[in-house]
Backbone bond lengths (Angstrom), bond angles and torsions (degrees), N, CA, C in turn:
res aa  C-N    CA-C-N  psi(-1)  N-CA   C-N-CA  omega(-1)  CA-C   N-CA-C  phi
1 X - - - 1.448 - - 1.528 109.21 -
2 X 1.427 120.00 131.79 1.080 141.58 173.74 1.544 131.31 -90.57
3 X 1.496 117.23 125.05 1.876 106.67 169.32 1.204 100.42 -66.38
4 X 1.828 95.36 142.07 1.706 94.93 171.93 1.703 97.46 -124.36
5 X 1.209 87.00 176.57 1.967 98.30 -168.36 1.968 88.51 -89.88
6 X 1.309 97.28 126.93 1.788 92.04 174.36 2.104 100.73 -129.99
7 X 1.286 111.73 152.72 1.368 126.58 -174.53 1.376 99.06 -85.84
8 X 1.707 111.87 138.07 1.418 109.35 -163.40 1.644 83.71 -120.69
9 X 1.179 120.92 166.43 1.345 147.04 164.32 1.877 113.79 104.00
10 X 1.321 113.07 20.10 1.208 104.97 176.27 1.762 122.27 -108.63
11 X 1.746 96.24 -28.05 1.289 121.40 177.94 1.295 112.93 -108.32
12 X 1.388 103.35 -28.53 1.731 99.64 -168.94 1.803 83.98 -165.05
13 X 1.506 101.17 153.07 1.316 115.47 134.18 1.263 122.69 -100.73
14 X 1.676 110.29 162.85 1.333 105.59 161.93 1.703 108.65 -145.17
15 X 1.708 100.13 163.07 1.134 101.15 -161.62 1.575 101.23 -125.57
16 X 1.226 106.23 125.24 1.706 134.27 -170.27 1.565 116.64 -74.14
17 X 1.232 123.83 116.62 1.707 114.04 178.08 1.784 102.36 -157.81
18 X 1.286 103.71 171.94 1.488 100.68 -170.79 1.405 99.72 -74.02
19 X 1.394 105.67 158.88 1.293 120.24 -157.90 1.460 95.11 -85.52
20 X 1.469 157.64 -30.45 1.817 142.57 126.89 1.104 112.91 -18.82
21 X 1.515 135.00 -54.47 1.379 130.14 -164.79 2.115 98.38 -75.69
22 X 0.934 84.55 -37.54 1.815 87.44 -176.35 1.413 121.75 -73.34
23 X 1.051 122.31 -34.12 1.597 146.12 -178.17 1.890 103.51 -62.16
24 X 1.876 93.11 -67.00 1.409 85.55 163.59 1.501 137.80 -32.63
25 X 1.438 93.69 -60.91 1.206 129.06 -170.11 1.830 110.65 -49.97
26 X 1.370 91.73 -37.79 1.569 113.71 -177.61 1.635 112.88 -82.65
27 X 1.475 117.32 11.99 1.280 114.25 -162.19 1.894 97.71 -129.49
28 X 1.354 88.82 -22.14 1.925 110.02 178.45 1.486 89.47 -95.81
29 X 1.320 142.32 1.65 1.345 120.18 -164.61 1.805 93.15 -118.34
30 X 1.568 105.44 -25.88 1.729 116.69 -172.91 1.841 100.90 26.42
31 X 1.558 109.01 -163.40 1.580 120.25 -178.88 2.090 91.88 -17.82
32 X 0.747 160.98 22.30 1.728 137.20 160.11 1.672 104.23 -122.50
33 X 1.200 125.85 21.90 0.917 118.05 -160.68 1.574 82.76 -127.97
34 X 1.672 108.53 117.48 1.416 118.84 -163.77 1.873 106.18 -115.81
35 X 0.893 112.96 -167.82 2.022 109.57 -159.62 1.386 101.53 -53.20
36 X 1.513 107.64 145.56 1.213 121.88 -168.74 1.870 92.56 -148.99
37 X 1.443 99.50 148.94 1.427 113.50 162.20 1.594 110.33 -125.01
38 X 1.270 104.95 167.28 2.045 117.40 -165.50 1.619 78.35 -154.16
39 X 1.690 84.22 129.46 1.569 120.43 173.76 1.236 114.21 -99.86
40 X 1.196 146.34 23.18 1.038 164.69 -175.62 1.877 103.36 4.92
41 X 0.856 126.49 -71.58 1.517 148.10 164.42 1.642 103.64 -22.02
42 X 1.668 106.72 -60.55 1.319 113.41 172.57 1.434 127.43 -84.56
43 X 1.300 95.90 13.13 1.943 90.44 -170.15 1.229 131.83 23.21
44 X 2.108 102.08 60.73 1.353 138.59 171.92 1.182 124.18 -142.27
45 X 1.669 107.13 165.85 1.729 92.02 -168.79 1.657 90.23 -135.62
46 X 1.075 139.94 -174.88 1.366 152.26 163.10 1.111 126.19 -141.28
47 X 1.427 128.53 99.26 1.301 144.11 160.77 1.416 123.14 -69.00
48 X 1.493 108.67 121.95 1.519 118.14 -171.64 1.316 108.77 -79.21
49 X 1.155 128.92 154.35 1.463 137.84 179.12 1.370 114.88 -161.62
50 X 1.327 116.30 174.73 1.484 111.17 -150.57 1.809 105.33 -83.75
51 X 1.525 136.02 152.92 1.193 123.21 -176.96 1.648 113.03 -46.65
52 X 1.293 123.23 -176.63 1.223 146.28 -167.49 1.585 97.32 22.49
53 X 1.327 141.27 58.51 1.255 129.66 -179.14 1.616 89.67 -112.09
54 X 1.277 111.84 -45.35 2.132 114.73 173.85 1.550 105.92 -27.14
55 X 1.056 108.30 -46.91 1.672 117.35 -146.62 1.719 96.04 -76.69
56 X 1.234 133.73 -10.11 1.378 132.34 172.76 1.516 116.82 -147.33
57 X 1.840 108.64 31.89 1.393 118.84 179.40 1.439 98.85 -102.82
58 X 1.858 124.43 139.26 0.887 124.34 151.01 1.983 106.34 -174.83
59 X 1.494 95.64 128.32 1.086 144.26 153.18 1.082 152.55 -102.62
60 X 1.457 153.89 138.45 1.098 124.80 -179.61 1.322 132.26 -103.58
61 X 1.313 128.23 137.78 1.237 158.62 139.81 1.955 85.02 122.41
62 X 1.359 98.62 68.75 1.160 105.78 -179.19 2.071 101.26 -159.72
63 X 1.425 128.35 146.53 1.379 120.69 -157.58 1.770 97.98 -145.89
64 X 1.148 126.57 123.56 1.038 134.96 174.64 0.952 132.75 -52.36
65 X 1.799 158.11 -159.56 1.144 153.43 130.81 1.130 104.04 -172.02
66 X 1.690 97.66 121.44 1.169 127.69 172.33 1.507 132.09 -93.82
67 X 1.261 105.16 -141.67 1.864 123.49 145.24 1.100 109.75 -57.53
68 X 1.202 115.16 132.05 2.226 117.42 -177.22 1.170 119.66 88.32
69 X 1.314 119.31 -2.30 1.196 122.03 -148.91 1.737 102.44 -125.23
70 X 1.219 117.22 156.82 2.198 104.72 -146.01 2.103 84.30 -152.59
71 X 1.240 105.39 94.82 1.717 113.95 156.02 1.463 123.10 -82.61
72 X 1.431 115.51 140.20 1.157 126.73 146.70 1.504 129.07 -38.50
73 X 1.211 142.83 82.58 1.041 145.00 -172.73 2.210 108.58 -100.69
74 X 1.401 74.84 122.67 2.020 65.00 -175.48 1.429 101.38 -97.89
75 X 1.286 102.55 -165.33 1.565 122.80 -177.27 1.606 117.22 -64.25
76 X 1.308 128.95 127.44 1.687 117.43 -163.56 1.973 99.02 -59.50
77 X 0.947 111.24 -27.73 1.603 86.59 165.68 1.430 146.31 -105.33
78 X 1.026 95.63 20.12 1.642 116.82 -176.00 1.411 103.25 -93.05
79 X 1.827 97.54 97.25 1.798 99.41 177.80 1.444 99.02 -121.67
80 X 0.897 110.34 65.82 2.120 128.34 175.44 1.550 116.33 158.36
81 X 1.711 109.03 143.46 1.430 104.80 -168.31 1.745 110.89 -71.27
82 X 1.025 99.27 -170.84 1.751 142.72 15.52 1.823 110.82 -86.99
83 X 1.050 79.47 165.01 1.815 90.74 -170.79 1.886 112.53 84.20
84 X 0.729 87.38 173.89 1.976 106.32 -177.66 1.850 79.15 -70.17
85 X 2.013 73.36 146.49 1.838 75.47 178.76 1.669 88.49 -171.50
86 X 1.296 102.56 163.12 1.832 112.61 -160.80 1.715 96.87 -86.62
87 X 1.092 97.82 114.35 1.597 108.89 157.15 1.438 132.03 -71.02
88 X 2.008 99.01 -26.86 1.161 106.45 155.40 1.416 101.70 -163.83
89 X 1.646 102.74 117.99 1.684 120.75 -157.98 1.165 100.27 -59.93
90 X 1.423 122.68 173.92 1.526 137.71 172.57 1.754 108.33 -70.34
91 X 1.131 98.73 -28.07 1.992 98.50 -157.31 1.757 107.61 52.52
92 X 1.361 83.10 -152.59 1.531 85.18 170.44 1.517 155.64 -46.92
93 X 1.208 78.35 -41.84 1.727 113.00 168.14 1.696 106.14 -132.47
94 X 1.209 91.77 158.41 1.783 103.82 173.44 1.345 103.84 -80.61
95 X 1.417 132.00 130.14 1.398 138.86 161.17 1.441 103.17 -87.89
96 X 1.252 124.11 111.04 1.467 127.32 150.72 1.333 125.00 -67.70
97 X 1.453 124.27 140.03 1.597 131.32 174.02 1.573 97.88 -78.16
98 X 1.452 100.43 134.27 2.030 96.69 163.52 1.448 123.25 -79.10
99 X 0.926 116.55 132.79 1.637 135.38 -165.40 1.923 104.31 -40.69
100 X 1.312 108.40 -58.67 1.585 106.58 167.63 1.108 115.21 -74.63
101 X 1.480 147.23 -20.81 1.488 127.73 153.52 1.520 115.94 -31.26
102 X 1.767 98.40 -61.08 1.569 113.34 -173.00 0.789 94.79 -57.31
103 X 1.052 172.88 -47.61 1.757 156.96 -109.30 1.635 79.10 -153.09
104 X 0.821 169.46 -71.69 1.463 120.60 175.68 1.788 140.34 -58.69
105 X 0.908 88.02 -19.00 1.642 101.84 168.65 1.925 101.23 -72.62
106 X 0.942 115.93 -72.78 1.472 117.21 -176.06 1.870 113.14 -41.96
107 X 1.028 99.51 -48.57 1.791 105.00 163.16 1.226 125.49 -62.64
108 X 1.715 114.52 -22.32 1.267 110.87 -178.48 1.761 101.63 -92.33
109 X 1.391 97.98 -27.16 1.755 112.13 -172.51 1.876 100.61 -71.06
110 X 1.378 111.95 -31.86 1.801 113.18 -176.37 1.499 91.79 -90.42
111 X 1.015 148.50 -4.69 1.899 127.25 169.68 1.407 101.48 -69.64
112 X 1.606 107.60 153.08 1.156 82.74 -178.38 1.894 111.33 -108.23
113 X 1.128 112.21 -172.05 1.565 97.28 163.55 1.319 146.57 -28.93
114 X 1.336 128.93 136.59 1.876 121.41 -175.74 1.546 98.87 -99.46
């Protein structure tokens, strides 16, 4: 089984960040934190979110994807590399993360220590 290149913005967006900033992020987000892929290679991860959410997402050191825009999608069972692989598979359906979850999780994940 092969990663294939898939077009993002019709079913889902997703939103691209280093795979530290996301991980955190993924630990403040627990049960709301819906399919995700890890690029392992790129030391990045991609969080799915609902369509047209790119078009008015921004954070920093974090990159959208919309319409035009072409993900790595791996094999539904490949949950460890090499290659892009699901950190947290689709199952049945794709679970999307909600756009203000992420963006509170990522703000809580960039403060830094007390």
């Amino acid at each position: 089984m092969t990663t294939t290149i898939t077009a993002v913005g019709t079913d889902w967006d997703a939103i691209r960040m280093p795979r530290y900033l996301g991980l955190a992020a993924a630990a403040h987000l627990g049960d709301a934190l819906g399919t995700v892929i890890v690029e392992p290679g790129e030391r990045r991860m991609y969080v799915l979110v609902p369509p047209g959410t790119a078009g008015r997402w921004d954070f920093p050191d974090t990159h959208a994807l919309g319409e035009d825009s072409y993900l790595p999608l791996p094999p539904a069972s490949r949950s460890e590399p090499p290659g892009p692989y699901w950190l947290t598979p689709p199952g049945y359906r794709w679970k999307l993360t909600d756009p203000d979850d992420l963006r509170s999780a990522l703000t809580a994940a960039s403060q830094p220590p007390l």
